[in-house]
Structures are given as structure tokens and as C-alpha cells.
C-alpha positions in Angstrom: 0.0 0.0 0.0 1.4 3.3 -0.9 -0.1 7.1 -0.9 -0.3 9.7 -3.5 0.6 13.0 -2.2 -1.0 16.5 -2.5 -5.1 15.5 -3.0 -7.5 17.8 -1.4 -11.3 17.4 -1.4 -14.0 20.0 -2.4 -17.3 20.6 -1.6 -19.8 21.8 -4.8 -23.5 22.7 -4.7 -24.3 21.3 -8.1 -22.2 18.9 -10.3 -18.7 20.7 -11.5 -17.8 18.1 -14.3 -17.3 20.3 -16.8 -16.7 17.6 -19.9 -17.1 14.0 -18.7 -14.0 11.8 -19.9 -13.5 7.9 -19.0 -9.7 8.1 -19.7 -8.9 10.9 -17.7 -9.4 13.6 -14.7 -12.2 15.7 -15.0 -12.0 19.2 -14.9 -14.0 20.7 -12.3 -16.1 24.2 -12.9 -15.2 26.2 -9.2 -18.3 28.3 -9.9 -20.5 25.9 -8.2 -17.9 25.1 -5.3 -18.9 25.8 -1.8 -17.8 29.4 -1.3 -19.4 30.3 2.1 -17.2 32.0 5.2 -15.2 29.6 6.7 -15.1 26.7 3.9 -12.1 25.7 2.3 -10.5 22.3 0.2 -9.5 19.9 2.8 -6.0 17.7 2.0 -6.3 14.1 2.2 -4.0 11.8 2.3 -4.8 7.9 0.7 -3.8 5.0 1.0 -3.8 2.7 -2.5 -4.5 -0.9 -2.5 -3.8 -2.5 -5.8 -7.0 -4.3 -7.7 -7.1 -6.3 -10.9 -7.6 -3.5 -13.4 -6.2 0.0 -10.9 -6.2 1.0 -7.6 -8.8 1.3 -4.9 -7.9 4.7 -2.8 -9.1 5.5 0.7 -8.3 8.4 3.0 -6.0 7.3 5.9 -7.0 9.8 8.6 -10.5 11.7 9.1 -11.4 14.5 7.0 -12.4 17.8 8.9 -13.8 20.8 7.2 -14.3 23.5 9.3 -17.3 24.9 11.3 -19.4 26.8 8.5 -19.3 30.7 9.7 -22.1 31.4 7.3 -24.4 29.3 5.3 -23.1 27.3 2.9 -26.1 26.0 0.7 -26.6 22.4 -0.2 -23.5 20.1 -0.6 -24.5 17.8 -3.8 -21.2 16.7 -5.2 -17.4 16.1 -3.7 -14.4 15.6 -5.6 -11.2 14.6 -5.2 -9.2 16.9 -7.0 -5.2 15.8 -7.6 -4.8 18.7 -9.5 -5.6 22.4 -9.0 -8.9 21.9 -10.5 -8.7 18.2 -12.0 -9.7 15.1 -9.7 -12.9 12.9 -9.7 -16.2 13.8 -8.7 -19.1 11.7 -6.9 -22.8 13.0 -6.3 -23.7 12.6 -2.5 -26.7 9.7 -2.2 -28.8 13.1 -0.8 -28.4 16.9 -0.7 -26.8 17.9 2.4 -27.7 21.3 4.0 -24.7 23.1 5.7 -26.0 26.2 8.1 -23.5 28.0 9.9 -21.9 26.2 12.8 -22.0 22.9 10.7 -19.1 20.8 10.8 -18.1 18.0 8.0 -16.1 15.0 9.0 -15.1 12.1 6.8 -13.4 9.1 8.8 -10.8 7.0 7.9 -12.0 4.6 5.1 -15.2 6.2 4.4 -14.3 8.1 1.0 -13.3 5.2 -1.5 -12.5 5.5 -5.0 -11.6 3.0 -7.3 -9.2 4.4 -10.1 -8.7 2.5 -13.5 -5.0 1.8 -14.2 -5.1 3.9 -17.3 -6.3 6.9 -15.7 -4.4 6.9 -12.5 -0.9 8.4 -12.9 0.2 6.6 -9.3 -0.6 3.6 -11.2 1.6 4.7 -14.4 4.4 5.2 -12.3 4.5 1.8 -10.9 4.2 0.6 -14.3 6.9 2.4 -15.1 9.4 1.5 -12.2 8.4 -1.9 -12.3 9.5 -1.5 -16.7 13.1 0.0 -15.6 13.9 -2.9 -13.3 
């Protein structure tokens, strides 16, 4: 198991995917980002366990955003981004309404994604490294 470095998740009130791609990232549109007093991108760190066709990632350590100052609407979507504004994005199973004082935690394990091998550059460098040997 090994982690990919520099990842931070985002909140968005609607879904950011601005063209949908199955061999790459997606580019996220920060318009519909949460943007409310208090709210910023969260780093996570993950931790990669290898599957027959890519990796499945999930977060080591709990996710904390912190306490909404102001109202932050309703949280539809959350990405992953790897990028500045690339990652993958996942709609929640419901609409969830942040007032101010609300605090978001993800624990360890809870946010999974499973990342093809052609789309997932941890995955290319293995490939790689494991090529040079």
C-alpha cells in the first residue's frame, strides 16, 4: 500500500464536471464550489490498494472541514481533486444542507474511489518502475 501526495477534497453545490472523460481527470467548474465564510479544500491523504484492473484509494486519517461561519447552501457533489482543478467527482446519495456552525467529518475509510490503471498516474508510475527494473 502506498499514498499519493498533495489531493484535497472539495465541496460543490451542483455537479462541477465540466466535460465527462472515461480516460482521464475531469475538470471541475469552481463556480458551483462551496464558497461560504469559513469553507475551504481539505488535503487528504490515501492510501492505495492495488485491484485487478487500478487502484482502490481511501483516505488514511479523518477529513475535517471546518465549522461553517455562514451558510453554505446544499453540498451535492465532492471531488477529489489531484490537481488544481482536476480530480474525480461523486454526487452525494442526498443533498446535504450546511447552516452556519455545521461541521463536515469524513473518517478514515469512508471516502473510497476505485481508479482504473489507465487513468491513474500513481498507477503509471508503478508501471513504469516496475518497466526499468
Amino acid at each position: 500500500m502506498t499514498q499519493h501526495p498533495e489531493c484535497y477534497v472539495a465541496l460543490f453545490t451542483a455537479d462541477p464536471v465540466k466535460v465527462e472523460t472515461y480516460t482521464d481527470t475531469y475538470e471541475m467548474d469552481v463556480t458551483v464550489e462551496v464558497s461560504g465564510q469559513g469553507y475551504q479544500r481539505q488535503p487528504v491523504k490515501f492510501e492505495f490498494t492495488q485491484t485487478g484492473d487500478g487502484f482502490m484509494a481511501r483516505n488514511l486519517d479523518s477529513i475535517l472541514f471546518p465549522e461553517a461561519l455562514t451558510d453554505w447552501g446544499v453540498v451535492t457533489h465532492m471531488s477529489v481533486l489531484f490537481e488544481e482543478d482536476r480530480g474525480f467527482c461523486t454526487p452525494l446519495a442526498q443533498g446535504l444542507e450546511i447552516i452556519a456552525g455545521d461541521t463536515i467529518e469524513i473518517r478514515p475509510g469512508e471516502l473510497a474511489l476505485l481508479i482504473p490503471q489507465h487513468t491513474c498516474k500513481h498507477c503509471q508510475q508503478k508501471a513504469s518502475q516496475a518497466n526499468q527494473e
